[in-house]
C-alpha positions as CSV (number, residue, x, y, z in Angstrom):
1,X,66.3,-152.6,-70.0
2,X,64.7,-154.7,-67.4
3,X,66.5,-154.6,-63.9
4,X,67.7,-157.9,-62.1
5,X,65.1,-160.1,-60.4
6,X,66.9,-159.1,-57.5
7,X,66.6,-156.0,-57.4
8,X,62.8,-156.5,-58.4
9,X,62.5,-158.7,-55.4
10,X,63.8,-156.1,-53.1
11,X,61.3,-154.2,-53.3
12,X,59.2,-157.0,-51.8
13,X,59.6,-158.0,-47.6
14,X,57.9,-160.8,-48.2
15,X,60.3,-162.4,-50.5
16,X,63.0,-161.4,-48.1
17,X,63.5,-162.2,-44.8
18,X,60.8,-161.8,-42.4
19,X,58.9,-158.3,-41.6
20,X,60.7,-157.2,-38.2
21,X,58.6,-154.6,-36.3
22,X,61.0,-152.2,-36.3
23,X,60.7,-152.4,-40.1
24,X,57.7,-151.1,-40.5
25,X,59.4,-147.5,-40.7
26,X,59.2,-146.2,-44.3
27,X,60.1,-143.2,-46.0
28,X,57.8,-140.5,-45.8
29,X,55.4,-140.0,-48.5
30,X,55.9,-137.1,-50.8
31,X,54.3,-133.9,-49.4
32,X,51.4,-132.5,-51.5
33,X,51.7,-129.9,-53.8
34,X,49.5,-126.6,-53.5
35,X,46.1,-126.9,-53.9
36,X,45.6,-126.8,-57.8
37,X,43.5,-124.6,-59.4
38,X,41.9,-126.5,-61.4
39,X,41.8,-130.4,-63.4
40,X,45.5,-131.8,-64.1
41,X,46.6,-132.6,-67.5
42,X,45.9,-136.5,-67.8
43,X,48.0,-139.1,-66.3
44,X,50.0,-141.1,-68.2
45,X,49.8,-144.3,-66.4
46,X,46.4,-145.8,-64.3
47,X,47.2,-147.8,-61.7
48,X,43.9,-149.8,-60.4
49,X,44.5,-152.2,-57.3
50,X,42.1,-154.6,-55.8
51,X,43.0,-155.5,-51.9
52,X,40.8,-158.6,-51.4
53,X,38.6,-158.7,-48.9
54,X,39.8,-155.0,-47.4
55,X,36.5,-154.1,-45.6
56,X,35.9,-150.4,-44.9
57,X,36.3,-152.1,-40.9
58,X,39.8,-153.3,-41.5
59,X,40.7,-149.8,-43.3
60,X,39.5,-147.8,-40.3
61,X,41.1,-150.3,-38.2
62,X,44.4,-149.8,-39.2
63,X,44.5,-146.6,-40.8
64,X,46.2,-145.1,-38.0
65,X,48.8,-147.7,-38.2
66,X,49.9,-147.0,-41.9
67,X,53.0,-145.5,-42.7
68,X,53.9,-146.1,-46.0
69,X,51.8,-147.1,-49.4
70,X,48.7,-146.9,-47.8
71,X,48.9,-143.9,-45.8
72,X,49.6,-142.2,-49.1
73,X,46.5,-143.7,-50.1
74,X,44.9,-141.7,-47.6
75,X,46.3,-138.2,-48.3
76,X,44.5,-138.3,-51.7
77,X,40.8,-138.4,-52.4
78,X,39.4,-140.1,-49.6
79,X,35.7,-142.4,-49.6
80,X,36.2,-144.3,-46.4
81,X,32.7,-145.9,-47.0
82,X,32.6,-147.0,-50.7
83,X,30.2,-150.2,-51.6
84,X,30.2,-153.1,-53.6
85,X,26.7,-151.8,-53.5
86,X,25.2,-155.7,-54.5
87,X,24.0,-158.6,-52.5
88,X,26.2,-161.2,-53.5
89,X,29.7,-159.8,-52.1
90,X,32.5,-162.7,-53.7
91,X,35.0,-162.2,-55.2
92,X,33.9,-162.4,-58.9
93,X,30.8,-159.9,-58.9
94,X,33.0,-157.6,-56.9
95,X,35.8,-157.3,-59.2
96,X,33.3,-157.0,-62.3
97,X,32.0,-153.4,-60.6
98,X,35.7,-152.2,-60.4
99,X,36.7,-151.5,-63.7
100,X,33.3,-151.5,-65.8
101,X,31.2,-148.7,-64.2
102,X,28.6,-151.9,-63.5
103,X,26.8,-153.8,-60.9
104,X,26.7,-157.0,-61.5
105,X,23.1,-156.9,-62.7
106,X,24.8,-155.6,-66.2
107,X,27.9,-157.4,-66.1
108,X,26.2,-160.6,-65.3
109,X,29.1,-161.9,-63.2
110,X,26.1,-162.6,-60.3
111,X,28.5,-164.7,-58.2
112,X,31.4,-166.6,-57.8
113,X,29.6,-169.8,-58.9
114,X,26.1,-170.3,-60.5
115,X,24.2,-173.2,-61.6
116,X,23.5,-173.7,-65.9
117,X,21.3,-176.9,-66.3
118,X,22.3,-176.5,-70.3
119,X,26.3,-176.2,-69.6
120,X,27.8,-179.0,-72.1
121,X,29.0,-181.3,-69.4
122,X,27.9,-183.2,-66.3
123,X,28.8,-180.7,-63.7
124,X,26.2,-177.6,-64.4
125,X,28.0,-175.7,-61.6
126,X,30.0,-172.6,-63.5
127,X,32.5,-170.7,-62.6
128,X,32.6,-166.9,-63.4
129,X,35.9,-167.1,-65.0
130,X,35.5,-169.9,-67.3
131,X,34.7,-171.4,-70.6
132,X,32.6,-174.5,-70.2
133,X,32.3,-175.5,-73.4
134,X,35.7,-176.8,-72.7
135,X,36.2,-180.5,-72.9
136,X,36.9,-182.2,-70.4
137,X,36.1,-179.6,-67.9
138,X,34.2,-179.1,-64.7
139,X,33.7,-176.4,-62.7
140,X,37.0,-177.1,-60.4
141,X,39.1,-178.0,-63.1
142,X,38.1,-175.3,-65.9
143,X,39.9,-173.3,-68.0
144,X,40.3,-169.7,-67.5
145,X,38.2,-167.5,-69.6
146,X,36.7,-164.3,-69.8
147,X,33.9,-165.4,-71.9
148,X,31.1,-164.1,-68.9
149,X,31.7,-160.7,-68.4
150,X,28.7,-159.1,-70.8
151,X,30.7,-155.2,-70.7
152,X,33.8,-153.9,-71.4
153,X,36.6,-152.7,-68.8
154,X,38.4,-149.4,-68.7
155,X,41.5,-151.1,-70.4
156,X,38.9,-152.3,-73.3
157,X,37.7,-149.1,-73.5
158,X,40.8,-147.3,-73.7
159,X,42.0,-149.8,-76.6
160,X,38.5,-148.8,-78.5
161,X,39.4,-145.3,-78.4
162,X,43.3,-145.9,-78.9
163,X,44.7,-149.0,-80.0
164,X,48.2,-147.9,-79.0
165,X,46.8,-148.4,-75.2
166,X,48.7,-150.7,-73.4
167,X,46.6,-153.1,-70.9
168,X,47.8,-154.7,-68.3
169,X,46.7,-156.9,-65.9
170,X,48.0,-158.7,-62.6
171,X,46.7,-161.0,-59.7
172,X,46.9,-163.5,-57.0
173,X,43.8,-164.8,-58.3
174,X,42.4,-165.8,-62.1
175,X,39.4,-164.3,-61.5
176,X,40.2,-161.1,-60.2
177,X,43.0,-161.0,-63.1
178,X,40.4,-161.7,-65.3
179,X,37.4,-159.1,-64.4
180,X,39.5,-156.0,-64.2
181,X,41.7,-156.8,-67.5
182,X,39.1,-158.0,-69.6
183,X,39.4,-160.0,-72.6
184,X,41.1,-157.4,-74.9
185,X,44.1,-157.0,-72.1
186,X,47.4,-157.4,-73.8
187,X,49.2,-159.1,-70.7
188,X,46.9,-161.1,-67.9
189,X,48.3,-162.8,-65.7
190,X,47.4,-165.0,-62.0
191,X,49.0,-167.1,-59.9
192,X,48.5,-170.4,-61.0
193,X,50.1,-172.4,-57.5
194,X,53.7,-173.1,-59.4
195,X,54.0,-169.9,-60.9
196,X,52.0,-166.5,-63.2
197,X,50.0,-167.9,-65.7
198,X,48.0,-167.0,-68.4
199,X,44.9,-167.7,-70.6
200,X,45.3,-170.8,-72.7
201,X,46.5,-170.4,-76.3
202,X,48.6,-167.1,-75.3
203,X,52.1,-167.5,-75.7
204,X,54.8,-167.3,-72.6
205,X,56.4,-164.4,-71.9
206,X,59.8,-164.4,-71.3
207,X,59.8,-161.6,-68.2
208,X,57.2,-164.0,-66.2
209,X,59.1,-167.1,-66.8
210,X,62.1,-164.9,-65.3
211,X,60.1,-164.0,-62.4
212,X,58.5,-167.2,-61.8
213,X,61.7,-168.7,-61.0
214,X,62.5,-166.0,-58.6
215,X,59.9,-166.1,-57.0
216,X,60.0,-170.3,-56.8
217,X,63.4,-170.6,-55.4
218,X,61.8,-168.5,-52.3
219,X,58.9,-170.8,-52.5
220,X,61.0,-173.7,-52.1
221,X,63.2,-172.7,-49.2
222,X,62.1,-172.5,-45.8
223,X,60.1,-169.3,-44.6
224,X,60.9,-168.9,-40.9
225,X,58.3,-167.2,-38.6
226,X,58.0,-163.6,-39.2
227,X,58.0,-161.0,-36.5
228,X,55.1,-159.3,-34.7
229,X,54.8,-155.9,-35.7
230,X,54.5,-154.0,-31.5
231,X,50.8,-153.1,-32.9
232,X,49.7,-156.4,-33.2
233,X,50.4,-157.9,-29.9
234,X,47.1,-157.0,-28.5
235,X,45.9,-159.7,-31.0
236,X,48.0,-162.6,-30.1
237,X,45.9,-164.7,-28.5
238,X,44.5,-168.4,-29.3
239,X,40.9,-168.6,-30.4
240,X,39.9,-172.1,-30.6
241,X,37.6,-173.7,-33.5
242,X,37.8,-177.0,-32.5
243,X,39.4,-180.7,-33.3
244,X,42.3,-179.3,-31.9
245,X,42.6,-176.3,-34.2
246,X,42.8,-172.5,-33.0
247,X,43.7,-169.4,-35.1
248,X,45.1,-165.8,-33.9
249,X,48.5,-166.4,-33.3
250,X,50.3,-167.4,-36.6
251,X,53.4,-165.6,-37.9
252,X,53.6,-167.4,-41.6
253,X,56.4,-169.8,-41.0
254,X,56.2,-172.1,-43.8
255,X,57.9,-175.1,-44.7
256,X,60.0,-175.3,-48.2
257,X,57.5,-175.8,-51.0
258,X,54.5,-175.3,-49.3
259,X,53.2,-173.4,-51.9
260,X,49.8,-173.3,-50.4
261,X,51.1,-171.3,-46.9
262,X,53.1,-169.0,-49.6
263,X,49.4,-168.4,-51.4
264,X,47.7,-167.4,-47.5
265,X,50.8,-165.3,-46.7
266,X,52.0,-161.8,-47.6
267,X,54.4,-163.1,-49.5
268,X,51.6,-163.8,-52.2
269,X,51.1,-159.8,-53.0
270,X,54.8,-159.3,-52.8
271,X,55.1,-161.4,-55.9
272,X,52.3,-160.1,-57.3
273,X,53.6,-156.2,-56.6
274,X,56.9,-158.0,-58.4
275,X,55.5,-159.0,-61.4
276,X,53.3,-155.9,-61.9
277,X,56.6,-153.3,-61.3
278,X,58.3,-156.0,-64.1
279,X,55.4,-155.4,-66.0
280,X,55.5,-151.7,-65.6
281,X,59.1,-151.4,-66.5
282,X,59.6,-153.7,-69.4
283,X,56.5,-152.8,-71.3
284,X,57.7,-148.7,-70.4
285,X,53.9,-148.5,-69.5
286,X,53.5,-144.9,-69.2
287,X,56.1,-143.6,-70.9
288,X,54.3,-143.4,-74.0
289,X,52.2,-140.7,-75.6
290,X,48.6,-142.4,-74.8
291,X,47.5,-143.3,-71.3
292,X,48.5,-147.0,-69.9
293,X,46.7,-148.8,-67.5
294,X,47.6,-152.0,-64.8
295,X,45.1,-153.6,-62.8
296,X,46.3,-155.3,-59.6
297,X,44.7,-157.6,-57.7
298,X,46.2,-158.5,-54.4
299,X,44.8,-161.9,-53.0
300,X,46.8,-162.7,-49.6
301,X,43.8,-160.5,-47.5
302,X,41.1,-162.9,-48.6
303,X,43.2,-166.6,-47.8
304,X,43.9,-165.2,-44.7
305,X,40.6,-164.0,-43.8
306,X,39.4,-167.0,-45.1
307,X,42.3,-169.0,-43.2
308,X,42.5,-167.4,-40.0
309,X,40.2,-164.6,-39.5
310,X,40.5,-160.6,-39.5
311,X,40.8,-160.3,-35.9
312,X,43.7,-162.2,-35.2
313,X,48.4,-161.6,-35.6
314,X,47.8,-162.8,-39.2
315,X,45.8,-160.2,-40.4
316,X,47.6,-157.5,-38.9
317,X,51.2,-158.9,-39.7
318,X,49.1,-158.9,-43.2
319,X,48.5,-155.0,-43.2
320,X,51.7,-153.9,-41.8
321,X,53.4,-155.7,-44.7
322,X,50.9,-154.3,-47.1
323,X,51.5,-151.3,-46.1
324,X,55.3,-151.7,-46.6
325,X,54.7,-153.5,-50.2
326,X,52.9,-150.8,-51.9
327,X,55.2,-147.9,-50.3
328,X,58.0,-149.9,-51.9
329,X,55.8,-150.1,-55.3
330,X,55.1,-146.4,-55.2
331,X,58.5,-145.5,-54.6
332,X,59.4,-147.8,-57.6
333,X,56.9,-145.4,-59.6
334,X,57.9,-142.2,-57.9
335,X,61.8,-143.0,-58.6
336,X,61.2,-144.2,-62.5
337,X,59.1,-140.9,-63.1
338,X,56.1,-142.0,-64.0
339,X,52.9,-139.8,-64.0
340,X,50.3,-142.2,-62.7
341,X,47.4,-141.9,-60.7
342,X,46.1,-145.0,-58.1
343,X,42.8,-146.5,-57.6
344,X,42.7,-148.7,-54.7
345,X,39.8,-150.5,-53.4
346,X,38.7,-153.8,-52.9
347,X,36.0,-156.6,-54.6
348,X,33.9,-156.8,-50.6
349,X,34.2,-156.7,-47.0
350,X,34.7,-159.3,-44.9
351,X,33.3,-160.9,-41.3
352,X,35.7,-162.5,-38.6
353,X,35.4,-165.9,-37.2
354,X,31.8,-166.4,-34.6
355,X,34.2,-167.8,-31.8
356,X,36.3,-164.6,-32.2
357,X,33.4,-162.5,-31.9
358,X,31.8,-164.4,-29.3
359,X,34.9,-164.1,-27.1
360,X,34.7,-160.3,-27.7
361,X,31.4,-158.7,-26.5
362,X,29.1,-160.6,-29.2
363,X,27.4,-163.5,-27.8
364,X,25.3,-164.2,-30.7
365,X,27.4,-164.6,-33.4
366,X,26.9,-168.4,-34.2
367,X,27.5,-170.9,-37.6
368,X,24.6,-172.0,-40.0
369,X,22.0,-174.3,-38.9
370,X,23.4,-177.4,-41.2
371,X,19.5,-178.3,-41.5
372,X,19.8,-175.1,-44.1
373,X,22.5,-176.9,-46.1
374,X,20.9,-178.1,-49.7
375,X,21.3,-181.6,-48.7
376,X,19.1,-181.1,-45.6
377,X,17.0,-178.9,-47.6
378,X,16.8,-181.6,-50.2
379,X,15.7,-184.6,-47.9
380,X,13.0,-182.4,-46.4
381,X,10.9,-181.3,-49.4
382,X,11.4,-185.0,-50.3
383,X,9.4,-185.9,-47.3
384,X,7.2,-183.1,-47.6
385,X,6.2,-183.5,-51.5
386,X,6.4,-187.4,-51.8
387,X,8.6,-186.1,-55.0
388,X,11.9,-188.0,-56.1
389,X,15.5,-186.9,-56.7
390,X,17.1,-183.9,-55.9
391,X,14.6,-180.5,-56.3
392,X,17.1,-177.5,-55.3
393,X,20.6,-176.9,-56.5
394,X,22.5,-174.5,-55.7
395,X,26.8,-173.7,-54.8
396,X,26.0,-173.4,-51.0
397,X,23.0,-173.0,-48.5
398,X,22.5,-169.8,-49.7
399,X,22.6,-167.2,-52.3
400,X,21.1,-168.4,-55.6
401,X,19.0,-171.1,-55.2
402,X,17.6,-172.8,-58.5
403,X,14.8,-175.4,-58.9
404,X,15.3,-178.9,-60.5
405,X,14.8,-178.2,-64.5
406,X,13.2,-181.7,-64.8
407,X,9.9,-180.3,-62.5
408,X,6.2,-179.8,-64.0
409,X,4.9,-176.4,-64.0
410,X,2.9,-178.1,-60.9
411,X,5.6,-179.4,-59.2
412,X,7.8,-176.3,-59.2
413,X,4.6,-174.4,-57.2
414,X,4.5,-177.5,-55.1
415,X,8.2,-177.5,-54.3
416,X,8.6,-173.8,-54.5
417,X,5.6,-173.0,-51.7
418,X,7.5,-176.3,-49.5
419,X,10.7,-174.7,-49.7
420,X,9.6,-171.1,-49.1
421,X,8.0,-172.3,-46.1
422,X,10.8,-173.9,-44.8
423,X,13.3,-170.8,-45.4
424,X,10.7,-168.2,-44.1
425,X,9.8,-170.0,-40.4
426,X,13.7,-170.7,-40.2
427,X,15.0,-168.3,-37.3
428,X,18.3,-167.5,-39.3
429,X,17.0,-166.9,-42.7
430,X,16.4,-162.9,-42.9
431,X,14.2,-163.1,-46.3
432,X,14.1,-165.0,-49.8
433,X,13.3,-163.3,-52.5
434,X,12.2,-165.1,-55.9
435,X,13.2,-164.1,-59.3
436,X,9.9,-162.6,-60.6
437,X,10.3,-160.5,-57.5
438,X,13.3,-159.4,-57.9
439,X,13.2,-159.1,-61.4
440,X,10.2,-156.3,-60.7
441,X,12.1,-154.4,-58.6
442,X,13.7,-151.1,-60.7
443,X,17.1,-151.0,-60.4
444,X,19.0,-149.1,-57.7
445,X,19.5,-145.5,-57.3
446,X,20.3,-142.5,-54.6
447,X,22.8,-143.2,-51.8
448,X,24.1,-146.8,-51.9
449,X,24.0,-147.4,-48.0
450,X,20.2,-146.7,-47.9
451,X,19.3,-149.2,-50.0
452,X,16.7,-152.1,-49.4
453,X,17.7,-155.8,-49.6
454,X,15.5,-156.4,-52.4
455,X,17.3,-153.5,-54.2
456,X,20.6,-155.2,-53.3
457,X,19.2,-158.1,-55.1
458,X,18.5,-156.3,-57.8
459,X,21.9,-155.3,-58.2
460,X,23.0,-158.8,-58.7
461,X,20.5,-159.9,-60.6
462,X,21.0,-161.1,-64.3
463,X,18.4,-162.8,-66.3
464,X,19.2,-166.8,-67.1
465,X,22.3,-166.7,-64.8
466,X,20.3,-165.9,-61.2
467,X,18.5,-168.7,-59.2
468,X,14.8,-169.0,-58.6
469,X,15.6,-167.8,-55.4
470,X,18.1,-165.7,-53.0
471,X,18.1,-166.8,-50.1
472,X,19.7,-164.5,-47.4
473,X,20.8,-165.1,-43.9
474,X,20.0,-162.6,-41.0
475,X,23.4,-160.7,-40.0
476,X,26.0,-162.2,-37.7
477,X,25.2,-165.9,-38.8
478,X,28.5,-167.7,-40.7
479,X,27.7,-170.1,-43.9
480,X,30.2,-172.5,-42.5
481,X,29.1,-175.1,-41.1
482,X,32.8,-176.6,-40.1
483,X,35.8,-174.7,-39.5
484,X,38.2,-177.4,-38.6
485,X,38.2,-179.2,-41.9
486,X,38.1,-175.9,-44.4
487,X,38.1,-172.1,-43.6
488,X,37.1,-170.6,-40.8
489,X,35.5,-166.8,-41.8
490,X,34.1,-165.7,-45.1
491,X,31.7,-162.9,-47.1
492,X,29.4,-163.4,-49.1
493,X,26.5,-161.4,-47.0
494,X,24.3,-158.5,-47.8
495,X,25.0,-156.8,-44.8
496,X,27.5,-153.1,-44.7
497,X,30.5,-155.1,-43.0
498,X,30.8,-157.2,-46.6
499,X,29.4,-154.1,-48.7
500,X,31.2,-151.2,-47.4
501,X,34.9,-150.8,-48.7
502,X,37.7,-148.2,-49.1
503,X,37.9,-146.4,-52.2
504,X,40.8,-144.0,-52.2
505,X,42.4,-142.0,-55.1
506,X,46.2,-141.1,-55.0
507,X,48.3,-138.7,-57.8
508,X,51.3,-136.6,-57.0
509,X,50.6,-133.2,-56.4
510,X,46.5,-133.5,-55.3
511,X,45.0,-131.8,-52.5
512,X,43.2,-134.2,-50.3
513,X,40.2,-134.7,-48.8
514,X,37.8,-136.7,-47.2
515,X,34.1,-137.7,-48.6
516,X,32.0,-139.5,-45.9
517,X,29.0,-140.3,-47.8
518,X,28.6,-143.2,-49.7
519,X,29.4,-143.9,-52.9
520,X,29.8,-147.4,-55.5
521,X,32.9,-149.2,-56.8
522,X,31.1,-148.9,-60.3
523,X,31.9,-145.0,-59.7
524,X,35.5,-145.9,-60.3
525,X,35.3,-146.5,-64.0
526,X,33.7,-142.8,-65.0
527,X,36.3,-141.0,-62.1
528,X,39.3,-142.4,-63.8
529,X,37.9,-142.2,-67.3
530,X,37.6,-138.2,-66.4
531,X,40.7,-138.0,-65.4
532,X,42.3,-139.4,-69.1
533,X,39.5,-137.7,-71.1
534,X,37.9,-140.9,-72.2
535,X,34.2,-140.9,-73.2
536,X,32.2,-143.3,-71.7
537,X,28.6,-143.1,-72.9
538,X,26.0,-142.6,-69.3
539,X,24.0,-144.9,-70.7
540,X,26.0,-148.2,-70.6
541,X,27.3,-147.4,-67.3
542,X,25.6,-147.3,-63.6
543,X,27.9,-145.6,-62.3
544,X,28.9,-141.5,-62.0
545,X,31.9,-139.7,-61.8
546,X,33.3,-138.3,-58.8
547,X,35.1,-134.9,-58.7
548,X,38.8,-135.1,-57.8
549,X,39.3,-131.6,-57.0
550,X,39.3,-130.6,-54.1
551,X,37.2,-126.9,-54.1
552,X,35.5,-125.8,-56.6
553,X,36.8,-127.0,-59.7
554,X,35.6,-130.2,-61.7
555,X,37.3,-133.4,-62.6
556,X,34.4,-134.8,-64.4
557,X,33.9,-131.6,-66.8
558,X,31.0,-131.7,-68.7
559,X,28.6,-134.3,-66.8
């Protein structure tokens, strides 16, 4: 029988009252077991969670600072520098690699955005979780749909091979929800700004509706400041962006029903971690003779890395309370009995604010050159070419670039050789590739954090989804223009600090250990599918298994 919201929401500091410093304390993790000997029998339950935006820099950061959830996270299997191994590091792509076994060059979730010149509507901007053949639609006001992910996810998988599975998916986001469950996931839900929702046409469910209205009677009373965790007060210091605005020193106070501060807050992956333990416990996932599985995406890392920076008190009241959330979760796990093994890693990296950096030993860290935005770019091939209308589209400066449909064979080589020129003599631009040369490249192999940029490319290339061009910026260069009207940091960039994350494996009883060499998120898929003794065929996969046990013994059994 399901417990009382309350008591679900206890489990949750950030639908209580704020995190106090001296509340950071936890409960010590449960000591390992003796080295095994050998494999464990399978888990019953897989627990796969996203952190957005949780670079391998913020993990090392505050790794010594954990001392709940996620330092149990790192007394398992340990690969400090995992990699969304692709160019294109947003949000999308990167939670397509997580639970497929793919780079995006197979799942063909190439970014968060892409242009279609034959989408059945005016706006031929899509988004990665949608269904534009949707009247009435556009690309900001879509409907949810997992009609662009090309391969099946682990919970797909496991439904193939037993339809008694039970899939289960979770996040702050639609799209993250949506790339880890998969379309075959028998509950998906995201925050949808009043509340969890769902994919249209799929009835309500009577345990989020419960929930919900928890969680929005918190929502709609005040939220005062929280307290600074004694870690972070090295970090409280103004940075200013300008028009009067400055980041680094917020503590989450939120006015009642400001549901946008409670979406850039902690509290946003307490309600998440809320709904997924509801989840858990009314479905009995795991307690059942096949193997479960619940993907959970927690969002609140990315707003306020977005919002405010990594650098600054909101980050790091942001760790210490993830920290504390997930303890609680685990402990939810550990005291129902559940035999479940965790996954947690995150869809890319992330890069602080320029004025941050410039203010701490990095002078050149600097915005875009707006003469690189496509409006720019537009008005100068215009004057160049003597041709009309607009010639290059894309969803930002840079990334997939994609020439006008309506050009001549002629006039995509004029505008083509104008543009390159442009891009190539520009002192920010790094390199542009074009599609047949990407397309020529082989696809990636060997050690993920050798790789070239064109082989990065590669890896987010997908055939009739992928510009004309990539266009990529050189390294410590920000692709926003203005931070005092929008966000401040982002990701996006093909460079180790937004393609090197954490990927850490946690089940009672393993001996741990530490892997320093890299390794992919689209390992995750064949790791876990070891683990449950699912087949997954090599061959519609990029990804490998990686042996769990520490010693000599094999997770992965016969390769």
């Amino acid at each position: 029988m399901l417990r009382s919201l309350p008591a679900l929401c206890a489990l949750s500091i950030a639908l209580m009252p704020p995190v106090a410093a001296s509340a950071q304390q936890a409960a010590p993790s449960p000591a390992p077991a003796a080295q095994p000997q050998g494999p464990a029998p399978a888990p019953k339950l897989i627990v796969a969670i996203s952190v957005d935006q949780f670079s391998g820099d913020l993990f090392n950061e505050y790794r010594q600072h954990y001392l709940a959830g996620m330092k149990r996270m790192t007394q398992g299997a340990v690969f400090p520098r995992g990699y969304q191994s692709h160019a294109a590091t947003e949000t999308c792509p990167g939670h397509s690699t997580i639970l497929t076994g793919s780079r995006p060059s197979r799942t063909g979730i190439i970014a968060n955005n892409w242009i279609d010149f034959k989408a059945p509507r005016e706006d031929k901007i899509v988004y990665c979780a949608e269904d534009e053949s949707q009247p009435g639609t556009s690309s900001e006001d879509y409907v949810a749909s997992p009609l662009h992910l090309k391969v099946p996810t682990m919970g797909g998988r496991m439904k193939l091979a037993n339809p008694a599975a039970r899939v289960v998916s979770v996040s702050g986001k639609d799209r993250a929800a949506i790339m880890m469950g998969g379309p075959t996931a028998d509950q998906l839900w995201w925050w949808g700004g009043k509340g969890f929702v769902t994919l249209k046409g799929r009835p309500e469910n009577p345990l989020v509706t419960q929930v919900n209205a928890g969680i929005m009677k918190l929502v709609n009373e005040d939220r005062p400041a929280m307290d600074l965790p004694e870690n972070c007060a090295a970090k409280d210091f103004a940075v200013d962006v300008g028009g009067g605005k400055s980041v680094g020193t917020g503590r989450f106070a939120r006015a009642a029903g400001d549901a946008k501060a409670f979406r850039a807050s902690p509290e946003i992956d307490a309600a998440t971690l809320v709904l997924a333990a509801a989840m858990i416990e009314t479905m009995q996932l795991g307690k059942q003779a096949q193997a479960d599985i619940i993907s959970i995406g927690l969002s609140a890392n990315d707003y306020i890395g977005h919002s405010y920076g990594t650098e600054g008190t909101e980050m790091c009241i942001q760790q210490m309370s993830l920290d504390r959330e997930l303890g609680a979760f685990f402990d939810r796990l550990d005291a129902d009995g559940i035999d479940y093994e965790v996954v947690l890693t995150a869809d890319h990296g992330g890069h602080d604010l320029p004025e941050r950096h410039r203010e701490n030993a990095m002078p050149m860290e600097t915005r875009i050159d707006p003469a690189l935005s496509l409006k720019a770019m537009n008005a100068a091939l215009a004057a160049k070419t003597g041709l009309p209308g607009t010639l290059l589209y894309g969803d930002g400066a840079v990334g997939d670039i994609y020439l006008a449909p309506t050009l001549t064979a002629a006039q995509r080589k004029t505008v083509s050789d104008a543009a390159l020129a442009i891009w190539r003599t520009h002192p920010q631009i790094q390199t542009v590739f074009t599609a047949a040369e990407i397309a020529a490249t082989p696809s990636p192999s060997g050690p993920p954090e050798s790789w070239t940029l064109i082989q990065e490319a590669r890896a987010s290339y997908y055939p009739g989804r992928s510009g004309d061009f990539l266009v990529l910026l050189k390294p410590r260069i920000t692709p926003i223009t203005d931070p005092v009207h929008g966000y401040v940091a982002t990701h996006g960039s093909p460079w180790d600090l937004d393609r090197r994350v954490p990927i850490l494996f946690w089940r009672k009883g393993m001996a741990g250990f530490e892997q320093p060499l890299g390794v992919e998120t689209a390992d995750i898929l064949p790791t876990l599918a070891a683990t449950i003794g699912l087949p997954v065929p090599k061959g519609e996969i990029d990804g490998r298994c990686l042996d769990l046990v520490a010693g000599p013994a094999d997770s992965c059994g016969n390769r």
